[in-house]
C-alpha positions in Angstrom: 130.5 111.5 90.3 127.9 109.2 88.6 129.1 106.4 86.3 127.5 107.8 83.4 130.1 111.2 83.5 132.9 109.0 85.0 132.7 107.3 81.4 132.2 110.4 79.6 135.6 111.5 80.8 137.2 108.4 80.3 135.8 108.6 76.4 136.8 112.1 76.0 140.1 111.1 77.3 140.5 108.0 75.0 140.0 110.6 71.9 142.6 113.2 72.8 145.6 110.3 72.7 144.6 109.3 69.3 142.7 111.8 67.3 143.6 110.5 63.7 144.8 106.4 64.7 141.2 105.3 62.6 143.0 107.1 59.5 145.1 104.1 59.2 144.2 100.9 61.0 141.1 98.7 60.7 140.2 95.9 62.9 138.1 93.0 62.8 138.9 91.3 66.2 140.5 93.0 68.6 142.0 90.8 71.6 142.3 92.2 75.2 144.6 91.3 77.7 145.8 92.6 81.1 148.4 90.5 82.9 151.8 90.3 81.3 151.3 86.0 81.3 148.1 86.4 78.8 149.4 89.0 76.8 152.6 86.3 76.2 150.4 83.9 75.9 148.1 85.5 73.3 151.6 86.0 70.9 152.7 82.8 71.4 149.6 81.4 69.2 150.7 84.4 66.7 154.5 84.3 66.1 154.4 86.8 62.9 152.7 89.4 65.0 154.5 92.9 64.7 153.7 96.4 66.8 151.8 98.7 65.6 152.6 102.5 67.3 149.6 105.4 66.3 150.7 108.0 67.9 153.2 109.6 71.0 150.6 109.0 73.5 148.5 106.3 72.5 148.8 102.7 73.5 151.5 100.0 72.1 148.9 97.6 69.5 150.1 94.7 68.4 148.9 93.7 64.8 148.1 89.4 64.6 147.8 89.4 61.0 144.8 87.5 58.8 143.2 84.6 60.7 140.7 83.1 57.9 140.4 86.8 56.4 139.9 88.4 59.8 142.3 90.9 60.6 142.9 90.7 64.3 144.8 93.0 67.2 145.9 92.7 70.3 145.9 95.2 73.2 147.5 94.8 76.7 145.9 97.2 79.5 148.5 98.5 81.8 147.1 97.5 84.8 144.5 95.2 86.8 140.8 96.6 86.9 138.2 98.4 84.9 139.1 102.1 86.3 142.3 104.3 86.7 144.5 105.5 83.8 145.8 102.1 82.9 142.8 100.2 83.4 140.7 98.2 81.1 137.9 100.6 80.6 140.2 103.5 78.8 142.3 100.7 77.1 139.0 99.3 75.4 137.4 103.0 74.8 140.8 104.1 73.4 140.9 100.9 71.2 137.7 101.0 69.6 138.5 104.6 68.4 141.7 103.8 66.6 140.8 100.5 65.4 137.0 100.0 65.4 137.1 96.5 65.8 133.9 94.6 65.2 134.2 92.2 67.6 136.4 92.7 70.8 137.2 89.3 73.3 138.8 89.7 76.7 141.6 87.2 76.7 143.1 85.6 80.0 142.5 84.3 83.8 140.2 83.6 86.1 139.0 82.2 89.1 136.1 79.4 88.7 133.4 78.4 91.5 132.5 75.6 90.8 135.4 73.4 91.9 133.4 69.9 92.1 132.8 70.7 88.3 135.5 72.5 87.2 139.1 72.1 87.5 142.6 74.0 86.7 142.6 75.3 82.9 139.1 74.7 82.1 137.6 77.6 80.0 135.3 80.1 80.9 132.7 81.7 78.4 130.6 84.7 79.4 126.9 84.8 78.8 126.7 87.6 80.9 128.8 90.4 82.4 128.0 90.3 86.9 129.3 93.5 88.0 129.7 93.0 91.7 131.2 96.4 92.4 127.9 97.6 93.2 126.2 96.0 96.7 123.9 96.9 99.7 125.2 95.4 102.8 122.9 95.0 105.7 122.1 93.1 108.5 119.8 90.1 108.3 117.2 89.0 110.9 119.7 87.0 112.7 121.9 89.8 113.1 124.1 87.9 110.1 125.7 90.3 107.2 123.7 90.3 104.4 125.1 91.2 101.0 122.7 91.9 97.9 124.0 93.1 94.5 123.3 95.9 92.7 125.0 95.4 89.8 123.8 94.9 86.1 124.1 91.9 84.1 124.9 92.5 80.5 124.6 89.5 77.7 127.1 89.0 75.6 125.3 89.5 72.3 123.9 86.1 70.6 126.3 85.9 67.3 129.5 86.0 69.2 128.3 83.1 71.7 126.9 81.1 68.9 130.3 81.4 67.0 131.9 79.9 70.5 129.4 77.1 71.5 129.8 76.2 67.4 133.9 76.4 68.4 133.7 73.8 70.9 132.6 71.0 69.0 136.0 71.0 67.1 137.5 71.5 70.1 140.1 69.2 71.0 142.1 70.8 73.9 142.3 69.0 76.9 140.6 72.0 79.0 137.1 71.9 78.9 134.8 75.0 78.2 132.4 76.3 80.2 129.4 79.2 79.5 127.9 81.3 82.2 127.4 84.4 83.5 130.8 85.8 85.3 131.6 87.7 88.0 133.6 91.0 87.4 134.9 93.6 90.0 137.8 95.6 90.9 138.7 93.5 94.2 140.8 90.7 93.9 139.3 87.8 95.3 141.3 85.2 97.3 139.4 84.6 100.3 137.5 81.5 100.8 134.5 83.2 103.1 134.2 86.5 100.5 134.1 84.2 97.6 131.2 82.2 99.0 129.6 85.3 99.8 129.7 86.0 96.0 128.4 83.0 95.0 125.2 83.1 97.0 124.9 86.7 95.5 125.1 85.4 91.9 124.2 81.0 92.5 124.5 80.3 88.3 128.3 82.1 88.2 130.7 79.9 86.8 133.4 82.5 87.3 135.3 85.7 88.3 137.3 88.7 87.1 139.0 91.5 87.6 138.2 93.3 84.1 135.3 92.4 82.1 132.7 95.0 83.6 134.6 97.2 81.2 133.0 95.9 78.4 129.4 95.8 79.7 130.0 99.1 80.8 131.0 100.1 77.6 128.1 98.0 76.2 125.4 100.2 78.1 126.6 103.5 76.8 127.5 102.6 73.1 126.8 99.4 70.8 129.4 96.6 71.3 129.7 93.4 70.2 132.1 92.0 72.8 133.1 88.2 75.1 134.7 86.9 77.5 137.1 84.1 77.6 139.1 83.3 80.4 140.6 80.2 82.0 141.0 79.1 85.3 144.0 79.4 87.3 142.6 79.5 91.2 139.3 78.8 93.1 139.6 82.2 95.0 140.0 81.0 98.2 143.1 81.5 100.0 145.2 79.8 98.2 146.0 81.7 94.9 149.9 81.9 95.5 149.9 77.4 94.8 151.6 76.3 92.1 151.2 80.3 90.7 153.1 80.5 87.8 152.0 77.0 86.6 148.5 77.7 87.3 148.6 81.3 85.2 150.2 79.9 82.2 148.8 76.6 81.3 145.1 79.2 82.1 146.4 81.8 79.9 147.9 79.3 77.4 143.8 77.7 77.3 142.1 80.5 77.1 144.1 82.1 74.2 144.5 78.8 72.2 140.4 78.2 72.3 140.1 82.1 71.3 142.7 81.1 68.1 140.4 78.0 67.6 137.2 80.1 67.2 138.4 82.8 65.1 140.0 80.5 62.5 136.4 78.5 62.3 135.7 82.0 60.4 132.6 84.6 60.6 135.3 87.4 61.7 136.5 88.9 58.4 135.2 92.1 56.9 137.5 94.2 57.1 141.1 92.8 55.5 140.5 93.7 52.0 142.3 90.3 51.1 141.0 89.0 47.8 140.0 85.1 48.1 137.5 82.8 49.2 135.1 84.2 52.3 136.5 87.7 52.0 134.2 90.4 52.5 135.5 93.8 51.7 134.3 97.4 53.2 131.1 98.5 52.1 131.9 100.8 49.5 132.1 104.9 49.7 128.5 105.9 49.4 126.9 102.9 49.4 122.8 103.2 51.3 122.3 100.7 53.9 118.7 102.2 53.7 116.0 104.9 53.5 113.7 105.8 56.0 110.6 107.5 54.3 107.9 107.8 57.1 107.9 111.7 57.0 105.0 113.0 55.3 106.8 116.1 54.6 110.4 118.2 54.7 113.3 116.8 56.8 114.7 119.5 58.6 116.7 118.2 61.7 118.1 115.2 63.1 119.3 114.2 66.6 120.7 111.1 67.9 120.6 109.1 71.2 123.6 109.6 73.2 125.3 106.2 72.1 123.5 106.4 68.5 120.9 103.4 69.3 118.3 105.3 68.0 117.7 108.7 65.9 115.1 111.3 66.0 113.9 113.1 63.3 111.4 115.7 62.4 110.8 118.2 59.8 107.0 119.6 57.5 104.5 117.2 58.9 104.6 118.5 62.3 105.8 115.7 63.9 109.3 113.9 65.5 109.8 110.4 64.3 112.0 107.9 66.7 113.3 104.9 64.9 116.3 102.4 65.4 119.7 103.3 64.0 120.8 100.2 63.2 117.4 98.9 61.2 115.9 101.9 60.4 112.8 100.7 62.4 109.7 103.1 63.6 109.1 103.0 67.2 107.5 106.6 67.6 105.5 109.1 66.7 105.3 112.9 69.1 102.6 114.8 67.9 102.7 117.5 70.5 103.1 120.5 68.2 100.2 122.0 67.0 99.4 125.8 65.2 98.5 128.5 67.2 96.0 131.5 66.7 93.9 131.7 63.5 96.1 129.6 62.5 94.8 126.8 64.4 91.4 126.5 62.1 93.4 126.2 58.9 94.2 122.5 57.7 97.8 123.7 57.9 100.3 121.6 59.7 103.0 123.0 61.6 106.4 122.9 61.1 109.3 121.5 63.8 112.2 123.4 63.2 114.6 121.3 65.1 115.1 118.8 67.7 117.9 117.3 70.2 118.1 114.3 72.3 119.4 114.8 75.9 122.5 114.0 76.9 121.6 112.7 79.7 118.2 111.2 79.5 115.3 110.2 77.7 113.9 113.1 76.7 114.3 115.0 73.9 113.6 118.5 73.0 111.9 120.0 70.0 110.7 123.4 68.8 109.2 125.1 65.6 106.6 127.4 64.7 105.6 129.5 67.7 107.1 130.3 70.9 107.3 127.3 72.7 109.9 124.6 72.8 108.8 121.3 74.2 110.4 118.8 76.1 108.8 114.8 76.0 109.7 110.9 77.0 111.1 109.3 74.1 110.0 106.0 75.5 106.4 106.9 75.8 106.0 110.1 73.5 104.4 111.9 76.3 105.0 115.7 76.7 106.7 116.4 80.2 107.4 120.2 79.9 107.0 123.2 78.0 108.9 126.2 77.5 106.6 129.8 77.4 109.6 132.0 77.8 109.9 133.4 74.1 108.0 136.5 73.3 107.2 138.6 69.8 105.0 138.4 66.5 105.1 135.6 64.1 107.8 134.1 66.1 109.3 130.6 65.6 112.3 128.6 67.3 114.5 127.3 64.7 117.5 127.4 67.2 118.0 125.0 70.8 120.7 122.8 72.1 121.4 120.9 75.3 124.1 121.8 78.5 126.3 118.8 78.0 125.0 117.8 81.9 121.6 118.0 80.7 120.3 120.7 82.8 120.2 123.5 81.0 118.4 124.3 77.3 119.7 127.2 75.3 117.2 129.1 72.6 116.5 131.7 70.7 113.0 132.7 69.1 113.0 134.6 65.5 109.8 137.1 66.0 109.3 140.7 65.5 109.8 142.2 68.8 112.1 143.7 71.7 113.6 140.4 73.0 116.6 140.0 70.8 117.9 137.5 73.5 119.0 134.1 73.5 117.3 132.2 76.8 118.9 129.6 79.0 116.1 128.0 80.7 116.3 125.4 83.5 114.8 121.8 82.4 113.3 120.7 85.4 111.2 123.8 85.7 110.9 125.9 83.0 112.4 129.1 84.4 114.5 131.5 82.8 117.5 131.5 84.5 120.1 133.9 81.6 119.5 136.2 78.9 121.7 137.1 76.2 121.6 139.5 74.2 123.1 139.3 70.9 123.1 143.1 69.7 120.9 142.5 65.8 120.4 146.0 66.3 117.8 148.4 65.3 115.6 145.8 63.4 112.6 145.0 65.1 112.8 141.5 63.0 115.2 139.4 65.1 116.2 136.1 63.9 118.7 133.0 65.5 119.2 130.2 62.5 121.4 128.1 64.6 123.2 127.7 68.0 125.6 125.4 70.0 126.6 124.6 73.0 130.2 124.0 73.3 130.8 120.2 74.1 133.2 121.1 77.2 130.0 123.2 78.8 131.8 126.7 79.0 130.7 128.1 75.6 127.8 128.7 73.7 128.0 129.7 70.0 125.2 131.7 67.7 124.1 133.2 64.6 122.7 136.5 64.0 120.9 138.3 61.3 123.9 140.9 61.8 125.9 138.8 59.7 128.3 137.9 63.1 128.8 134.7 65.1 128.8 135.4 69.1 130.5 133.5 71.9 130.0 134.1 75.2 129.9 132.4 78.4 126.5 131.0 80.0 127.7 130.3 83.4 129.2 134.4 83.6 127.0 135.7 80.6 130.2 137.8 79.5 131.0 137.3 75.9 134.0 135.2 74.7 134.3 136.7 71.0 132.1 137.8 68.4 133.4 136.8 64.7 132.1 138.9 62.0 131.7 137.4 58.3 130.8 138.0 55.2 128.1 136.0 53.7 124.5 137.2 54.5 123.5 134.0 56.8 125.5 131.2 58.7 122.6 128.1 58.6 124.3 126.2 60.7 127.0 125.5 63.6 128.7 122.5 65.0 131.7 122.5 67.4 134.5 120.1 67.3 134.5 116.8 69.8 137.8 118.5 72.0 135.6 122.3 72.0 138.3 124.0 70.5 136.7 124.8 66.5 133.8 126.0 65.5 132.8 124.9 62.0 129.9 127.0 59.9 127.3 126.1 57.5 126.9 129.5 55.2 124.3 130.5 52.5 127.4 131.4 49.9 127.9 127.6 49.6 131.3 127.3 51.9 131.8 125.8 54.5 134.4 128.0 57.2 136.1 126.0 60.2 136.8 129.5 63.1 139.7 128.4 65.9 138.1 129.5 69.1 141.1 129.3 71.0 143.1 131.9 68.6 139.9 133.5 67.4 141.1 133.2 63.6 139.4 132.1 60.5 141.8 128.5 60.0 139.8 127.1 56.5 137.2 127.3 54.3 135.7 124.5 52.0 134.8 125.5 48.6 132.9 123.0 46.5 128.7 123.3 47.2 127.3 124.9 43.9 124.5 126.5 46.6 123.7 127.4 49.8 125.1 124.8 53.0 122.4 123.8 55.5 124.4 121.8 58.1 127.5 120.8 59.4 128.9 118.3 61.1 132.1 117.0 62.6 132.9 113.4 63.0 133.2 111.5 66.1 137.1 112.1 66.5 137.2 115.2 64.7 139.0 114.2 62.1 136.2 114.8 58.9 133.7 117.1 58.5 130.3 116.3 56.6 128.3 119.1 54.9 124.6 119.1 53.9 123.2 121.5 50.6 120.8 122.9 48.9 122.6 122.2 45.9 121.6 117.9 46.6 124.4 116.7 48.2 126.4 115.8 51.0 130.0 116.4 51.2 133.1 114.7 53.1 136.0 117.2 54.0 139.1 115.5 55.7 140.0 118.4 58.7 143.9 118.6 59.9 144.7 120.7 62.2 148.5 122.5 62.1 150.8 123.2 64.7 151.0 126.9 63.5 147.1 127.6 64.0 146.5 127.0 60.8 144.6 124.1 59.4 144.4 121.9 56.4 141.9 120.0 54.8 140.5 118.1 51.1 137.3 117.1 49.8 136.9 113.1 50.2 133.7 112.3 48.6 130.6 113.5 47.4 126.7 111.8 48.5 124.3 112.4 45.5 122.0 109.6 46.6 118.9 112.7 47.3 116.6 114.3 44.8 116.1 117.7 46.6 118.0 119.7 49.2 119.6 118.4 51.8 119.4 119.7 54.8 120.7 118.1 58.4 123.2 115.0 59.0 124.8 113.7 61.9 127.8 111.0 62.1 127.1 107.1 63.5 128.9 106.6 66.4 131.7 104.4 64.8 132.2 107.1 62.3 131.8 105.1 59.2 128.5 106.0 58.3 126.4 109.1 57.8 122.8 110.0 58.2 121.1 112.3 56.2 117.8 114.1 55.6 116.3 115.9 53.2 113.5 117.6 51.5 112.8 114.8 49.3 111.3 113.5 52.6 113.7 110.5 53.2 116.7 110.3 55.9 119.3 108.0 54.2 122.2 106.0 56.2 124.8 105.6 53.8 128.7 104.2 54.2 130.8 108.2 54.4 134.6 106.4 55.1 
């Protein structure tokens, strides 16, 4: 299994033990430790700290308090290592969804190589993140093992060492601090020959660990501002078992007093809502970070990168936009879709319907007025494939989403015409591999607004002109349910992070939340004076935004009951566009929303 669904897993995991912990708990610094010595030696430099307990199956947090108007947690992973149940990996991806901490430091031991420089209960810093898990061995011309690393090495981001090196000149500990890049891997290291062997691999390494490729691991697949500080307690060679206990504690004791040091020069706090001096409260409900307004037309539909790094968008100007998520930069343009027919001599541009990043990759798929649905490099806006299967007059693709593997594309082309099917089509060649059909019945004019593929990979969910929504299962083609409403069109679908509910955009301005596990109708959201364009759920499940003709954007709260029913409130309401609204998606932290619209703008604006 590849790293990349090995930490899908772990994340999908993380969110089923604490769907709803964000509802109640913000952090700004969250401190991680592992061993039972650095998690006592973390709460002996906080002596008013209390536990904190979100839930029957999610971890034991232990809440610091306010450290100059930084509000700052402590988690303990259960045991040593990045992987396994226990280990650090699911205890940071399971923090950072019930706490969202803005800054997260690995607390605790190490051991240093550098032993003529060094010595016991000197400090390490992490510029970078050395995963050594990940080596070729092989023989070198002398017949001698040679050992070459594979690994990444991730930088700790710039702010967070600055706000250590800054830390150090105040410093007046007798341990002395040290920055570098650090080893990290999952096999303990107390053998004088191996350790050597690791410090030819990685020459600058001041030290090594046990757990902090978690966080560069983390750090590739989502934004994270994250460090490690850890303090000596052996030199990895043999001899870790001297003066142990000693050792362990006055390490742990450093490394957690130098962390206490740095956080009380300040630069942590956002998040405490303390009144005073420094104190920088959440950005307020609806507040705009900003407005990107490169589209020359219509924003239809918006995808992001898996990880939400960047967002694509597209919409009237017949073409899909790339830009950063956190600036609202422009890095690309895709100009790939063009008319076809007569239609192709007119000045008219054409329109993209949709568009949706891969899971996988980086590619992206978009489709619009015709038949075909193209796929293209985000990196160099090159097409790579297209997609001929769709047949019929005037046809265009408003409907396409990704198998969560990446493999797969499901659509469905809106024409006049005997293929009232929805295609499954294989990526890497083009090929038709299922049909379904959806039964519209005797009208010639067949028409798909919207369709999803279940997160989980075993359903696929779509609208029909029929006034029904169909389920059914791509791997068998057998349907799962078909759900039969009562407003003339469903816009839009999105399912629900854990795959069990289906939520629905519809033209009489609700919004309807369908259980697919009980097949019932569990909610509908009245408040939308016209028709709803898009839905969608955010990261933990836990709200639901809404997009409108009527202008606005809408925040539901979304609580499911024990009895199969479910409950839910409008939160807040966006009215920051002048004309319909018409896609959104969620940042990745959940706090913020993204929005586009046919006043040609996407806006990022503050939702929770």
């Amino acid at each position: 299994m590849s790293e990349g669904k090995v930490f899908d897993g772990m994340a999908q995991a993380a969110h089923h033990l604490h769907p709803q912990a964000r509802l109640h708990h913000k952090a700004d610094v969250l401190l991680v430790t592992v061993t039972e010595v650095e998690a006592r030696a973390v709460l002996r430099q906080f002596p008013g700290y209390k536990q904190c307990f979100l839930g029957p199956q999610a971890k034991t947090y232990y809440d610091l308090g306010l450290v100059n108007n930084a509000r700052v947690f402590m988690v303990q992973s259960v045991g040593m290592g990045v992987s396994g149940p226990g280990g650090a990996l699911l205890t940071v991806l399971e923090a950072l969804l019930a706490l969202s901490p803005s800054a997260v430091i690995m607390v605790g031991i190490a051991f240093g190589l550098k032993p003529t420089e060094q010595k016991i209960g000197d400090i390490l810093v992490s510029r970078q993140i050395c995963n050594y898990n990940q080596q070729k061995i092989d023989t070198g011309a002398g017949g001698e093992t040679v050992i070459f690393t594979r690994g990444d090495r991730i930088s700790a981001p710039v702010h967070l060492l600055d706000k250590f090196q800054a830390g150090v000149i105040e410093w007046h500990g007798a341990a002395r601090v040290h920055f570098g890049p650090i080893l990290s891997g999952e096999i303990l290291v107390n053998n004088r020959e191996y350790r050597d062997q690791l410090r030819q691999l990685e020459p600058e390494a001041i030290g090594g660990e046990m757990e902090g490729a978690a966080l560069g691991t983390i750090d590739q697949r989502q934004r994270m501002n994250w460090i490690l500080v850890k303090a000596i307690c052996d030199w990895g060679d043999g001899e870790k078992d001297k003066d142990k206990e000693q050792r362990q504690q006055e390490a742990a004791d450093n490394a957690a007093s130098f962390t206490l040091h740095v956080v009380q020069q300040g630069g942590f706090g956002g998040y405490s809502g303390s009144s005073g001096s420094g104190t920088s409260a959440p950005p307020e409900q609806g507040r705009l970070f900003y407005s990107y307004n490169l589209h020359a037309h219509w924003v239809l539909a918006l995808s992001q990168e898996k990880g939400g790094k960047r967002i694509a968008s597209t919409g009237g100007d017949g073409t899909v936009h790339i830009w950063d998520a956190e600036t609202g930069q422009h890095q690309r343009m895709y100009r790939g879709h063009e008319r076809k027919g007569w239609l192709s001599k007119t000045t008219l541009l054409p329109t993209v319907y949709n568009v949706a990043w891969s899971p996988v990759a980086p590619h992206i798929a978009s489709c619009g007025d015709g038949r075909e649905v193209h796929i293209w490099d985000a990196e160099s806006g090159g097409t790579i494939r297209t997609y001929r299967g769709h047949s019929g007059l005037l046809p265009n693709v408003y409907a396409i989403d990704w198998s969560p593997d990446g493999c797969y594309i499901a659509s469905a082309c809106s024409s006049i015409g005997i293929d009232q099917t929805v295609h499954i089509w294989d990526v890497q060649t083009c090929q038709t591999v299922q049909r379904y059909p959806l039964h519209a019945g005797a009208n010639p004019s067949f028409s798909v607004l919207a369709l999803a593929w279940s997160p989980d990979g075993t359903r696929i969910a779509a609208t029909c002109g029929n006034q029904t929504i169909q389920l059914w299962n791509p791997f068998t083609n057998q349907p799962v349910a078909t759900y039969r409403v009562s407003v003339p069109w469903t816009s839009h679908l999105a399912w629900s992070p854990d795959s069990r509910f289906l939520a629905t955009a519809n033209t009489d301005h609700s919004v309807q939340v369908w259980d697919t596990f009980t097949h019932r109708l569990v909610l509908t959201y009245h408040g939308h004076t016209n028709s709803v364009r898009a839905v969608a759920w955010s990261p933990e499940g836990t709200y639901l935004a809404s997009a409108s003709n009527d202008k606005t954007v809408r925040i539901w709260s979304f609580i499911p009951v024990i009895n199969g029913s479910a409950s839910g409130t409008h939160l807040f309401t966006y009215t920051g566009h002048r004309d319909w609204t018409t896609s959104l998606l969620w940042s990745p932290d959940g706090t913020r929303v993204v929005s586009g619209s046919n006043d040609k703008t996407v806006q990022v604006w503050q939702a929770l």
